[in-house]
N, C-alpha and C positions, 0 to 999 in steps of 0.2 A: 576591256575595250581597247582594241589596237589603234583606234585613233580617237581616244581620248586626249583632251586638254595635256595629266599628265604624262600621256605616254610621249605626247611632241614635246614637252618642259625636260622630259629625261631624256630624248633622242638630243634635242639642243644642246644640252647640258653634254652630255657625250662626244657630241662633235665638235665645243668647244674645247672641252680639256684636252680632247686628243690633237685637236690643231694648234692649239699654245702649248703643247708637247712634244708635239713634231717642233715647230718653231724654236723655240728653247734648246732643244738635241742640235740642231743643225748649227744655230747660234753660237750655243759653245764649241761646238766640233769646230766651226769658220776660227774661231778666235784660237783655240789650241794647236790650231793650223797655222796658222799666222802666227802667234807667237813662237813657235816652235821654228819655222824657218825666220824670223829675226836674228831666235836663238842661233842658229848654224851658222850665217853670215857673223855675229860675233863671233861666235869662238874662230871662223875663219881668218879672223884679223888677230885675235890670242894668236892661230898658231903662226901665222907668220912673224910675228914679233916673237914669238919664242924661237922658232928655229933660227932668227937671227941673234938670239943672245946665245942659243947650244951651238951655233958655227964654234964658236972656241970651246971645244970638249971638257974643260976644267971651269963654267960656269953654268953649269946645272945648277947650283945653288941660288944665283940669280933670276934662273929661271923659276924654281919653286917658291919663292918669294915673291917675283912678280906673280903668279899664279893666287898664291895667298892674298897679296893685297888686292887681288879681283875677284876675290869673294868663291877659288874653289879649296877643296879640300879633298885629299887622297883618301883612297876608298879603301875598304880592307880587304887584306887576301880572301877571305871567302866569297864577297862582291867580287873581286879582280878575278877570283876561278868562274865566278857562274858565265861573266859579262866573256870572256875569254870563251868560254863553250860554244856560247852561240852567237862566237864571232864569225863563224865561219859561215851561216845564213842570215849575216847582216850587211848595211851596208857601212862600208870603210870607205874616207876620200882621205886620200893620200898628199902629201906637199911633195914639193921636187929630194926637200930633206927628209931624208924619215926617222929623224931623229923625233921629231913632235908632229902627231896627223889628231884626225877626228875619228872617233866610234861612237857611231848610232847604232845603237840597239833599241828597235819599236820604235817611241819615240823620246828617249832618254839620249842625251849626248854628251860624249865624255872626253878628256884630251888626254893621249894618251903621252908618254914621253921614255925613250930609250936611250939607256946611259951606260956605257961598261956592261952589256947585254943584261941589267934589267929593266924592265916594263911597270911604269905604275901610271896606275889611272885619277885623273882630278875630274872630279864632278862639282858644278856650282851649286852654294850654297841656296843663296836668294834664288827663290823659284818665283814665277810669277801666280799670284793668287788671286784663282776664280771664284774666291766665298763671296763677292761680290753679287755676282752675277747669279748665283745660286741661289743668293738672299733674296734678291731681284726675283726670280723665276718662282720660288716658294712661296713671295706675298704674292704673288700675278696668280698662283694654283688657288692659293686661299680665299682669295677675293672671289675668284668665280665659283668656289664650290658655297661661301658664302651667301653671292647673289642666290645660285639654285635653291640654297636650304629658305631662303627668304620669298623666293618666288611661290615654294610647295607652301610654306604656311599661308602665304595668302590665298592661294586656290583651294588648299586643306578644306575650307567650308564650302567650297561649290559640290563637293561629294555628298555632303551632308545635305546640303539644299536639294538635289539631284530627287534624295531619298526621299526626302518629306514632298518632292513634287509626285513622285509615282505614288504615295501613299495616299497623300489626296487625286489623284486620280483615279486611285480602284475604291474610294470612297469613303476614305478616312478625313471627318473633318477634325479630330480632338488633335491637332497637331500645333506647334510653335515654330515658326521659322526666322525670329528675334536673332540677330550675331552684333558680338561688342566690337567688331572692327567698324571703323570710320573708312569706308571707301566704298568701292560701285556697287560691292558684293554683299556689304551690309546694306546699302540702301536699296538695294534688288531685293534682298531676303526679308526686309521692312516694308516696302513694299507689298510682298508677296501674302504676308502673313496679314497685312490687314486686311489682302483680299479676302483671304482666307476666313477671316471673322465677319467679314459684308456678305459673302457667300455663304456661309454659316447661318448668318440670321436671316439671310431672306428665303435659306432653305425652311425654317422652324417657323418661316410667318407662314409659309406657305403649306407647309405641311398640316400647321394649326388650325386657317384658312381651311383647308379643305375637310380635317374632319369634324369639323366647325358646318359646313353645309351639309356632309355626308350626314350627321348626328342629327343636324334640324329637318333635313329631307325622310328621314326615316321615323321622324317620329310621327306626320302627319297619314305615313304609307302606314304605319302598325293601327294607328287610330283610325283609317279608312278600311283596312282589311277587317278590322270589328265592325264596324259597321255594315260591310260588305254581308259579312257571313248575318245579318239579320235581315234580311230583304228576304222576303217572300219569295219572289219567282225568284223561278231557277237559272233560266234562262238568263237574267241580268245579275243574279247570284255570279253565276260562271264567269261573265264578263267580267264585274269587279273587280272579283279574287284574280283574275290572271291579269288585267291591267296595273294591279296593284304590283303582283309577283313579277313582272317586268320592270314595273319601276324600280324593285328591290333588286335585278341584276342588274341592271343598268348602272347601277350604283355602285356595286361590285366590281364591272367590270369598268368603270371608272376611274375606283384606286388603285386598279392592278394596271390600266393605263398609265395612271399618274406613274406608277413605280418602273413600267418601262422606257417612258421619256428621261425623268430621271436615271436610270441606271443605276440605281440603286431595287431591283428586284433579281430575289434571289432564286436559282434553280434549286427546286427537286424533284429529283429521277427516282422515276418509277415506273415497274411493268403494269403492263395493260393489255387488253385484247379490244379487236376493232368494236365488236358489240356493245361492251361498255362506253364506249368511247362515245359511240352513235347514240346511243339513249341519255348522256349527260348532253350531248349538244341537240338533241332534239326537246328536250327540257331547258337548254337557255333560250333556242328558239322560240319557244312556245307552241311546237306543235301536238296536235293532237296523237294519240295513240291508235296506231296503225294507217295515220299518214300514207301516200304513196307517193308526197313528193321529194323524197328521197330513194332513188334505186341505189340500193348495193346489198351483196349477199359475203361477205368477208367477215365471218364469226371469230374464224382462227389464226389472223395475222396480229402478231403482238409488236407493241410496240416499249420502244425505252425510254421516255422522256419526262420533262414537265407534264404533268398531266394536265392540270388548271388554261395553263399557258397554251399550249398545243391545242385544246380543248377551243379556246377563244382565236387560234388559228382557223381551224377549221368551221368553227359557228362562223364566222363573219364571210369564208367561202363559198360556205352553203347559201349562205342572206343574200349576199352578193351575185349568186347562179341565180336563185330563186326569183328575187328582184326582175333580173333583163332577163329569164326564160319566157317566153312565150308561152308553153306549156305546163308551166308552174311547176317543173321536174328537173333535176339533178341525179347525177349519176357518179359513184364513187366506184374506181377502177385499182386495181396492183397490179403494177408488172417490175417485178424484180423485188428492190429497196424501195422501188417510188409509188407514193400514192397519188393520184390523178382523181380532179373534180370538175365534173361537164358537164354542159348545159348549151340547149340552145338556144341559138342567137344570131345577131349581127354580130361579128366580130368588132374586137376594140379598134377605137381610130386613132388612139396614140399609141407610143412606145408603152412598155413595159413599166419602165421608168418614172415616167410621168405622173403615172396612178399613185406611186407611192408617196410623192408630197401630201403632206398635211392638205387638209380642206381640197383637196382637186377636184374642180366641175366643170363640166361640157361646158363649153360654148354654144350650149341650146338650152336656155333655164330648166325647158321640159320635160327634160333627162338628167336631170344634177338631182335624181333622189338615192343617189347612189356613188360610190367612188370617191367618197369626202373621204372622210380620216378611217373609215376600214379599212384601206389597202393600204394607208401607215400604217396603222395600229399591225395587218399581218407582216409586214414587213420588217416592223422594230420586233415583235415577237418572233419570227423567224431566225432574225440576226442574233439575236438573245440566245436560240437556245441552237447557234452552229450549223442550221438549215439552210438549203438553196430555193427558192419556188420557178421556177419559170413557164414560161406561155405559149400556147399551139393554136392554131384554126385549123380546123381537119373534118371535114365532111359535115361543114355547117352547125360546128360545133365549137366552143370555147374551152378550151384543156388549159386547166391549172394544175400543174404537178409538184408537189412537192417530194426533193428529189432525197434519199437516204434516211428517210425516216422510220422503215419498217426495220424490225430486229430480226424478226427470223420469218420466212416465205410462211412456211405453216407454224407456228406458236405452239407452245406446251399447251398441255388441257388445263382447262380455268383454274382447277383446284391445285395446280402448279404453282400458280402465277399469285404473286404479293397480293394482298387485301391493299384497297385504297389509303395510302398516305405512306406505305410500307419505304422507304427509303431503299435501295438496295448500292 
């Protein structure tokens, strides 16, 4: 993550060290600069005092003496060769005597002295020392790399915390988000984690809760559909048993609601062909066999998806045409990837949008039998499984299309294609 917490803790940390290292560099360079031309101005005043004791050519001795009790000492022939080579691109200042001048080499400075034509060099002992300043500069490095290593342990748990937030996001509740530090990030992660157990339990009431009604709802529909099936006429036979078997999808389709709100319902993909498709939702319908209020003739377009899911896609657009059709007729179309479902009608008077809230009802009581939690319900099951729907009015008609859903324009032949539940 390039703009992660610690990717800025390490950029800081970086443009600190390097700017109390620029600082540092230049600091000392300022001072060895300075010290160094103090240096020169003394020895300027050495040499003048010396070429006033070598005015008398028989007290060079005086002079190497005064030289010694100011802290220099003669250097040795192989120093006196090297410093001598690269005399000649250094700089020399010269006195009016030349019996005693200065040689700087770099920035080393030495007093030179010439006597009965030989040449020896004094270099001062006492140099001036920068362990000081060094020691200085070394605690100053330490201390910030310090702070940085103290700053990462403290954020060290926000990576961790990070994790366990995406893991209860994609639906992990068996998590602990508990840290032994005493500051914002333990009391965040304390926090979090007891959400985490309040969210927890009121998933498990809730879950309990529901097949807690699901259980007691089903047991009255098993013990009505016995009954059912002992009634004399047939005619009220028939009704029973299918008011019964509605209630028993409804039911169904229920917990598989409950599981998309939650988001906790899981995909499986599997092929199919449109035929299949139409006879499972003409059976959560409850239509009879050979119906004609459904047009479509598309036997050989297959599809890839949830089948359950997708299945309760399309039942609820079918309910939803059938409902506001005037002529109790729906028509399912393909052109391309997209499948299309129309009916006619008035067209809608809201957005698109609108429909998909929970509970949504006209603002005319007389028309609210319709457009409540369906067009949620297709919509969380759309998003679920990666789907687009979008809306037309075209020749006094209502187009609902669902956009990329088909697999292939013509499908393999049936005996191709997976048996129901086949995973692929």
């Amino acid at each position: 993550m390039p703009f992660s917490i610690f990717s800025k803790i390490v950029f800081l940390f970086v443009i600190s060290i390097t700017s109390f290292a620029a600082f540092s560099y230049y600091f000392i360079r300022s001072q060895i600069d300075h010290e160094n031309f103090q240096t020169q101005i003394r020895h300027q005043q050495f040499i003048t005092t010396i070429n006033q004791v070598l005015a008398d050519k028989s007290n060079r001795y005086s002079a190497e003496v005064y030289l010694h009790e100011l802290g220099f000492q003669e250097i040795t022939q192989q120093e006196l060769r090297e410093i001598l080579s690269k005399q000649q691109g250094s700089r020399i200042e010269n006195d009016e005597n030349p019996l005693a001048h200065i040689i700087k080499v770099g920035n080393k400075i030495f007093i030179s002295l010439k006597s009965q034509g030989d040449t020896v060099l004094y270099k001062e002992i006492q140099k001036t020392s920068y362990r000081n300043y060094y020691f200085a500069i070394s605690v100053g490095a330490f201390l910030i790399t310090m702070i940085f290593i103290f700053m990462l342990q403290g954020f060290v748990p926000i990576n961790e915390l990070r994790k366990k937030v995406h893991l209860f996001s994609n639906g992990e509740m068996d998590i602990e988000c508990k840290l032994e530090q005493q500051d914002e990030i333990g009391d965040l992660a304390l926090a979090f984690d007891n959400a985490i157990k309040k969210i927890k339990g009121m998933n498990e009431s809730r879950i309990l809760f529901l097949r807690a009604i699901m259980h007691e709802l089903r047991t009255p529909i098993a013990k009505g559909m016995i009954v059912a099936e002992m009634v004399d006429n047939s005619v009220q036979k028939e009704r029973l048993i299918t008011t019964f078997k509605r209630l028993n999808a409804l039911i169904e389709q229920f917990a598989r609601i409950e599981q998309l709100s939650s988001k906790n319902y899981k995909i499986t993909k599997e092929m199919f062909l449109m035929d299949r498709l139409l006879e499972h939702v003409k059976n959560m319908l409850l239509l009879e066999h050979g119906s004609t209020c459904i047009v479509a003739s598309l036997p050989n377009y297959t599809f890839e998806t949830d089948f359950e899911l997708f299945s309760l896609v399309i039942k609820n657009l079918l309910d939803n045409a059938l409902k506001y059709s005037p002529d109790r007729q729906v028509k399912l179309e393909v052109s391309g990837k997209d499948l299309s479902i129309s009916n006619r009608g008035e067209p809608l008077k809201e957005d698109l949008m609108h429909y998909f809230k929970p509970y949504f009802h006209h603002e005319n009581p007389s028309e609210a039998h319709g457009f409540g939690l369906g067009m949620y319900i297709i919509k969380s099951a759309l998003d679920t499984l990666e789907l687009r729907l979008s809306y037309a009015y075209k020749d006094e008609r209502n187009i609902f299309t669902i956009h990329g859903c088909i697999l292939q324009e013509f499908g393999p032949l049936f005996s191709k294609v997976p048996k129901r539940g086949a995973k692929v």
